[in-house]
C-alpha positions in Angstrom: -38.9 -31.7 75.0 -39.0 -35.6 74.7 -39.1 -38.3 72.7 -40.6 -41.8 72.5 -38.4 -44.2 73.1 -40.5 -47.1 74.3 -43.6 -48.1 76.4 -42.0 -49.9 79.2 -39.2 -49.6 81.1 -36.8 -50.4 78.5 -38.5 -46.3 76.9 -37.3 -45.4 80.9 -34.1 -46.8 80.7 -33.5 -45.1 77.4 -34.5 -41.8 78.3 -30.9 -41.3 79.9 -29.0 -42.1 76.7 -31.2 -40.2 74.6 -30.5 -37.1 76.7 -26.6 -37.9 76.8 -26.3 -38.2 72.9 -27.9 -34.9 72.7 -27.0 -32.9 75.5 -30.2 -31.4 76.4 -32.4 -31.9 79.2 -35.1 -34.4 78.3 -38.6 -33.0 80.8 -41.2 -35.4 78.6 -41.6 -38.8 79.2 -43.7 -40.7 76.3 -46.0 -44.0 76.5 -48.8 -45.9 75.6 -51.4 -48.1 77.3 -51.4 -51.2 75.3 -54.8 -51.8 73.7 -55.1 -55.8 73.2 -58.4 -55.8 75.8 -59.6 -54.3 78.9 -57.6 -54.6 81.5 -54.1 -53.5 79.4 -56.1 -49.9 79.0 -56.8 -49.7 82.8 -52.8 -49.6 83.4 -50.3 -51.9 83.5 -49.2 -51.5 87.0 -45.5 -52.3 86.2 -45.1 -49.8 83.1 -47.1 -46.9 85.1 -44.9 -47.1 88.4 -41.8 -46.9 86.3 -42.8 -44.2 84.5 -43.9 -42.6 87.6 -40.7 -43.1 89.4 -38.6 -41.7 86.8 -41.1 -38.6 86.6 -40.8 -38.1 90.4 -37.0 -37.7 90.3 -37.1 -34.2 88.9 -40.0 -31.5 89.3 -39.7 -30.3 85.6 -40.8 -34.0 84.1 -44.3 -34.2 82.5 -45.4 -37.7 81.8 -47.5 -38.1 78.9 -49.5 -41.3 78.3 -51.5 -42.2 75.4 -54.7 -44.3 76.1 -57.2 -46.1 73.7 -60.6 -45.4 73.9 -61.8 -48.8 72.8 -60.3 -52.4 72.8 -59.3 -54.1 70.3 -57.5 -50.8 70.2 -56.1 -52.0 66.3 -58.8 -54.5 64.9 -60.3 -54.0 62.2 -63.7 -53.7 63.6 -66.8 -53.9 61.5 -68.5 -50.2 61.4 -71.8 -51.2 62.4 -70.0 -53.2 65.6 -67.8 -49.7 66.3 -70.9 -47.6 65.8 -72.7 -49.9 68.5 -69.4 -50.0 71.0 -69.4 -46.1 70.5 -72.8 -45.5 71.7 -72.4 -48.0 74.8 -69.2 -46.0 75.7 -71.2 -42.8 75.5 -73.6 -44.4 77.8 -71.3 -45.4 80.6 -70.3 -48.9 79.4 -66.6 -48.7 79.8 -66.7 -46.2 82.8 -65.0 -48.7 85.2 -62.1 -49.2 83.5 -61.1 -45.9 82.8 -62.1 -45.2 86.6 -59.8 -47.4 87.3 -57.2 -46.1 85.4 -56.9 -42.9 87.2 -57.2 -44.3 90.6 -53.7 -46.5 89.4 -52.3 -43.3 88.0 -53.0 -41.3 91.0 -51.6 -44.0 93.4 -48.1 -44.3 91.9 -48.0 -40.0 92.0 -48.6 -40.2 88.1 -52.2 -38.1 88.9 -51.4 -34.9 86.9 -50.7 -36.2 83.7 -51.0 -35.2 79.8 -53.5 -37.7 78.7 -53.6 -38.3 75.1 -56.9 -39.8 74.6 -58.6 -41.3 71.3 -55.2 -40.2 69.7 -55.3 -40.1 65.2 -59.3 -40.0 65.7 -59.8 -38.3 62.5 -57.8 -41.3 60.9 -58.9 -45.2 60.0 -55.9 -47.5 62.0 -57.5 -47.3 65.1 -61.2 -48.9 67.2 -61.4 -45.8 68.8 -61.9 -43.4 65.6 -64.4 -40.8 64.9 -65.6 -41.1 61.9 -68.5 -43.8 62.0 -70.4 -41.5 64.7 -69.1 -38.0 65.5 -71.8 -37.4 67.7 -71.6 -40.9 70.0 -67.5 -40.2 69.8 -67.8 -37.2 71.2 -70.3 -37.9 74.1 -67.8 -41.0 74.9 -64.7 -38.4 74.9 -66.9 -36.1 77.3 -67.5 -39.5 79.7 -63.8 -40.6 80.1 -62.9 -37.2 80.7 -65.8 -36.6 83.5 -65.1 -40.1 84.7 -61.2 -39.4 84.9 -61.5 -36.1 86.8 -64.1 -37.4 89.2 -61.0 -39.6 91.0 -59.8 -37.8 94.0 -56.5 -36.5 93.3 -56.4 -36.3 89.8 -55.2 -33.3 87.7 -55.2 -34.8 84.8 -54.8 -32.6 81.4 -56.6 -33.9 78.4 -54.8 -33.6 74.8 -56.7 -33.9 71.1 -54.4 -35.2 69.2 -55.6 -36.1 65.6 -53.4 -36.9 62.8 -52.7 -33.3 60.7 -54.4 -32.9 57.4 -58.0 -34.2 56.8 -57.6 -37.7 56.7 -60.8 -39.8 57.0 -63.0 -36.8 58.7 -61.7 -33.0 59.2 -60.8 -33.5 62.8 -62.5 -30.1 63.7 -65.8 -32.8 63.5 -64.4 -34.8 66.2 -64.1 -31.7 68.7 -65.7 -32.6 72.0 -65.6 -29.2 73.9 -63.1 -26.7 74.9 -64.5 -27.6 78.9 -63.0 -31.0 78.2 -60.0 -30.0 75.9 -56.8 -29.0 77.6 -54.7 -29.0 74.7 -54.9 -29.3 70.8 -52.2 -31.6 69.6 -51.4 -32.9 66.0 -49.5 -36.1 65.5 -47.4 -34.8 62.4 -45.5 -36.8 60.1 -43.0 -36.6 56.8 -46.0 -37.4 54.3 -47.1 -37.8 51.8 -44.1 -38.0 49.6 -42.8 -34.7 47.9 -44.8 -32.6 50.0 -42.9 -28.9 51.0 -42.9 -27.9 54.7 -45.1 -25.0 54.0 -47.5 -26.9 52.2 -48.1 -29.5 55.7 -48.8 -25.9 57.4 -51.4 -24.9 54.8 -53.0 -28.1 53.6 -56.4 -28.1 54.8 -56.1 -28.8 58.6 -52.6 -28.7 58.7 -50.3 -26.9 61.1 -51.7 -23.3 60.6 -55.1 -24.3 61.2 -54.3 -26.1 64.4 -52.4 -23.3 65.8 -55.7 -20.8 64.5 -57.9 -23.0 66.1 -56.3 -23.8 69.0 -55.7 -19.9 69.7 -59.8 -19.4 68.6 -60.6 -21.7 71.7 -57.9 -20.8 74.1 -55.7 -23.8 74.1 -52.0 -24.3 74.1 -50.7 -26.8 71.4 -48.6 -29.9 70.9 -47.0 -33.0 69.0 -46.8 -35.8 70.9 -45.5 -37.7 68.1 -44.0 -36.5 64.8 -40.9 -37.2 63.0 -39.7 -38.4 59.4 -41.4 -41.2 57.3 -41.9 -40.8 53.2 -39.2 -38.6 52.4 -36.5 -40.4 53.4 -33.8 -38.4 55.7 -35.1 -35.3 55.5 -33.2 -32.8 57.5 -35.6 -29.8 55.6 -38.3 -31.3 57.7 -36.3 -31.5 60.9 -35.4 -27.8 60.5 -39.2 -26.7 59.7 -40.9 -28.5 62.6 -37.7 -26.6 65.0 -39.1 -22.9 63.6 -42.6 -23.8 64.2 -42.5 -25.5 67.9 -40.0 -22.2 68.4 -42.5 -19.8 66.9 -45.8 -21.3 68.5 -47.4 -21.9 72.3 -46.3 -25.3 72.4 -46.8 -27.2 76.0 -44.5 -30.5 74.7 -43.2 -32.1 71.6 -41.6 -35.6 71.4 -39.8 -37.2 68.2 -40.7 -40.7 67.7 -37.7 -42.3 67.6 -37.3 -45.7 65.8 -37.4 -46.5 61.6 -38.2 -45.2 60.2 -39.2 -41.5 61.7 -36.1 -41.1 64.3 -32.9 -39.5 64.7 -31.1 -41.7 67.6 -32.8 -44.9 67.3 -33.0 -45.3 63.4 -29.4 -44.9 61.4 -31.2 -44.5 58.4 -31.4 -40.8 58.9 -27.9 -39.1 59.6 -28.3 -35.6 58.1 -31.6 -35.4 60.2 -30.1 -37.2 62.7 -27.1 -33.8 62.7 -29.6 -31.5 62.0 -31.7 -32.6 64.7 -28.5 -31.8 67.1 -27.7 -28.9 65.9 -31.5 -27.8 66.6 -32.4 -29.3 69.6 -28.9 -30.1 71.2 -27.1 -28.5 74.2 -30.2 -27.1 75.8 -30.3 -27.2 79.7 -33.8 -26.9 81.2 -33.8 -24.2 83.9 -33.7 -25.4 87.3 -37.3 -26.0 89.2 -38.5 -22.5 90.6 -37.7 -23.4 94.6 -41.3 -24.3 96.3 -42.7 -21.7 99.4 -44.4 -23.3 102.0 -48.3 -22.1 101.6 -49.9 -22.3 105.2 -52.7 -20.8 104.3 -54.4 -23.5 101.7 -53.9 -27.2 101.0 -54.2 -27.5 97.2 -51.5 -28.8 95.3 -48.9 -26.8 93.3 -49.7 -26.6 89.7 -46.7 -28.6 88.0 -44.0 -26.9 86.0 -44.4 -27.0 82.4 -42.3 -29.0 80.0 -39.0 -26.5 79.1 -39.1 -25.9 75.3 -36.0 -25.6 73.9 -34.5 -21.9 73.1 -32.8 -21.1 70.1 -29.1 -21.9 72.0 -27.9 -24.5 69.3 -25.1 -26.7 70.1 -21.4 -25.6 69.2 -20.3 -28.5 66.9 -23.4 -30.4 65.8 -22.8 -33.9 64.9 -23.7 -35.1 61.2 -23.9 -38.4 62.2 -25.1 -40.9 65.5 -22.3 -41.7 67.3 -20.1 -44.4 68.2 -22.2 -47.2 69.6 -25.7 -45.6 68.6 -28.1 -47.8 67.7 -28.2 -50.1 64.7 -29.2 -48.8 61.5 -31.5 -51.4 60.9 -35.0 -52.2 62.5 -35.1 -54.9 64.8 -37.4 -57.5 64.2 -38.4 -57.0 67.6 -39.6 -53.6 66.8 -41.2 -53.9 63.4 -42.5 -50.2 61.5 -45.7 -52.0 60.1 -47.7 -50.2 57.3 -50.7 -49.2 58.7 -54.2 -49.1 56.9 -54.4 -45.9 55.1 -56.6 -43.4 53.6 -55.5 -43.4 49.7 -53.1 -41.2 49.3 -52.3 -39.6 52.7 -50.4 -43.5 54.0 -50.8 -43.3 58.1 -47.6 -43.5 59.3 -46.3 -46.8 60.6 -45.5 -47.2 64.6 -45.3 -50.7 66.5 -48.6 -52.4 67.1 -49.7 -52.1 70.8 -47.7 -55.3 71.7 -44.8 -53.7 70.6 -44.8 -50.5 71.7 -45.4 -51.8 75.2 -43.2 -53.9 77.5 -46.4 -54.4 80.3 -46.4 -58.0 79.8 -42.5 -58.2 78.2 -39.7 -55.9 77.0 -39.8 -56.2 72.9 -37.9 -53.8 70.6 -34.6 -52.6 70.5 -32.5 -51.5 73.2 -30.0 -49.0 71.8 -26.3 -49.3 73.3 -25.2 -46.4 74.9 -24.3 -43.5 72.7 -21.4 -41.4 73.3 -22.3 -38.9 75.2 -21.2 -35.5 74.3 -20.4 -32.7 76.7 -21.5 -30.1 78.4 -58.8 -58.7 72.1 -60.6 -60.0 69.9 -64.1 -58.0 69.3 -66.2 -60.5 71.1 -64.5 -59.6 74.3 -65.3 -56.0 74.0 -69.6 -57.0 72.8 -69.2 -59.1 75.9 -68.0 -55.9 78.4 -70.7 -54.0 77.3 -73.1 -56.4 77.6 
């Protein structure tokens, strides 16, 4: 269980509050690799060690970090510009950076983990999206991933995370091979408006057919981001997404956590906000399984997974944040932008790269300490390739 709380070591320092206001052991750690140009996507030295650091205190933490597969990670690149970029990535054009990525990663002890690559591929807000060229998208996924593993030390697991529904392209399109899949994710959001729960788990790739197709090729599945948006505070949808991470083989799931999809971060929701207590609160993960000293082989343990939470709900769930949580208004530091959208199915907003990263500066709001309760432009990237 996690939730993102920021890129940079403000998200670190947050971590600790987060868990305290609900009383359950937090074991995800959430980020993104800012996108502006090249060298932000090869890994900001300063956000990856503190990440690092803060996943080497406790053998049950899983870092997850979400990387771009193109930069400008959040132009508006021309088609027949993204089309060309595409096929030079499938051709080896961006190797180095992303060979440079996992050398960082693996120095700072951060070389086992969850990389969400290309993430809402099957969407339009994004330079690294599917849709203009399955074919060359899928060749590039297959590169970064073979490029990635080749570092010595990495265990790296690779996640698919496209947006749920159809979107732009049915994200079953973008599907680069189960040998370079480790997990099938679905960022899932509150939308469109008036939408049931049960109709997000039958709409055409929704939540049913990413569980069926994640069980069809052997894969666990995730949500490395979901949360409320265009139904307001929506503790219905709090409640739903509990029953079907309970129900399901999921690996990790992480809230986003600011306006307006959160529950800590974002006043605006306070019966999700209880609900989301009630749920998720007063969970302790079990302790790490103690480690036997293997004389007969060098390899390195496989990490513990991320502890889903059990049904153990919290005693006296809170309806509302508590004393001191944060503000119930955005910050202007941390802007929800709206995103460009597909007609109809709105993408949901999230801070722009510079935002949701503090690599060059800490932006966004900093939540006070909640009670706790017991218990780029596109020339650059036509100049890279060429």
């Amino acid at each position: 269980m996690g939730a993102f709380l920021g890129s940079g070591v403000e998200g670190v320092a947050r971590v600790g509050r987060f868990q305290r206001w609900l009383g359950s052991t937090v074991t995800v750690g959430r980020t993104y690799l800012p996108g502006d140009d090249w060298h932000e996507i090869e890994g900001p030295r300063r956000m990856l060690t503190a990440w690092a650091r803060w996943k080497a205190a406790d053998p049950r933490r899983m870092l997850v970090i979400n990387v771009p597969m193109m930069a400008p990670n959040e132009a508006a690149l021309p088609v027949p510009v993204l089309d060309s970029l595409l096929r030079g990535g499938a051709a080896g054009a961006f190797d180095g950076h992303y060979r440079t990525l996992a050398g960082r990663l693996v120095s700072v002890g951060a070389g086992d983990s969850v990389i969400v690559l290309g993430w809402e591929m099957n969407g339009e807000t994004y330079s690294g999206r599917c849709a203009p060229d399955p074919a060359a998208w899928k060749a590039y996924w297959r590169r970064i991933v073979t490029t990635m593993r080749a570092v010595p030390g990495t265990r790296f697991r690779f996640d698919f995370a496209p947006t749920r529904g159809r979107d732009a392209i049915p994200w079953t399109e973008c599907y680069p091979g189960d040998d370079v899949v480790d997990i099938i994710g679905s960022d899932s959001y509150d939308q469109p408006a008036g939408m049931s729960f049960e109709e997000f788990v039958n709409e055409p790739y929704g939540l049913r057919a990413q569980a069926e197709f994640a069980a069809a090729h052997g894969k666990p599945i995730s949500f490395p981001e979901w949360g409320l948006f265009r139904n307001s505070d929506n503790p219905e949808y709090i409640q739903g997404m509990y029953d079907w991470i309970m129900s399901h083989d999921v690996v990790y799931q992480s809230i986003t956590d600011y306006c307006p999809h959160g529950v800590w971060a974002c006043g605006r929701n306070p019966r999700s906000s209880g609900t989301y207590r009630d749920l998720f609160g007063g969970v302790t993960a079990p302790p790490p399984a103690p480690r036997t000293p293997d004389t007969t082989t060098t390899s390195t343990p496989t990490p513990a997974p991320s502890a889903t939470p059990s049904p153990t709900r919290s005693a006296t769930p809170a309806a509302t944040p508590a004393p001191g949580a944060p503000s119930t208004a955005a910050s202007p530091g941390k802007p929800s932008p709206t995103m460009p959208a597909k007609p109809g199915r709105p993408a949901p907003s999230r801070p722009p790269a510079t935002a949701r990263t503090s690599a060059r500066a800490s932006s966004g709001v900093v939540p006070s300490p909640a009670t706790p309760r017991v218990t780029a432009a596109s020339s650059a990237t036509v100049r890279e390739m060429s």
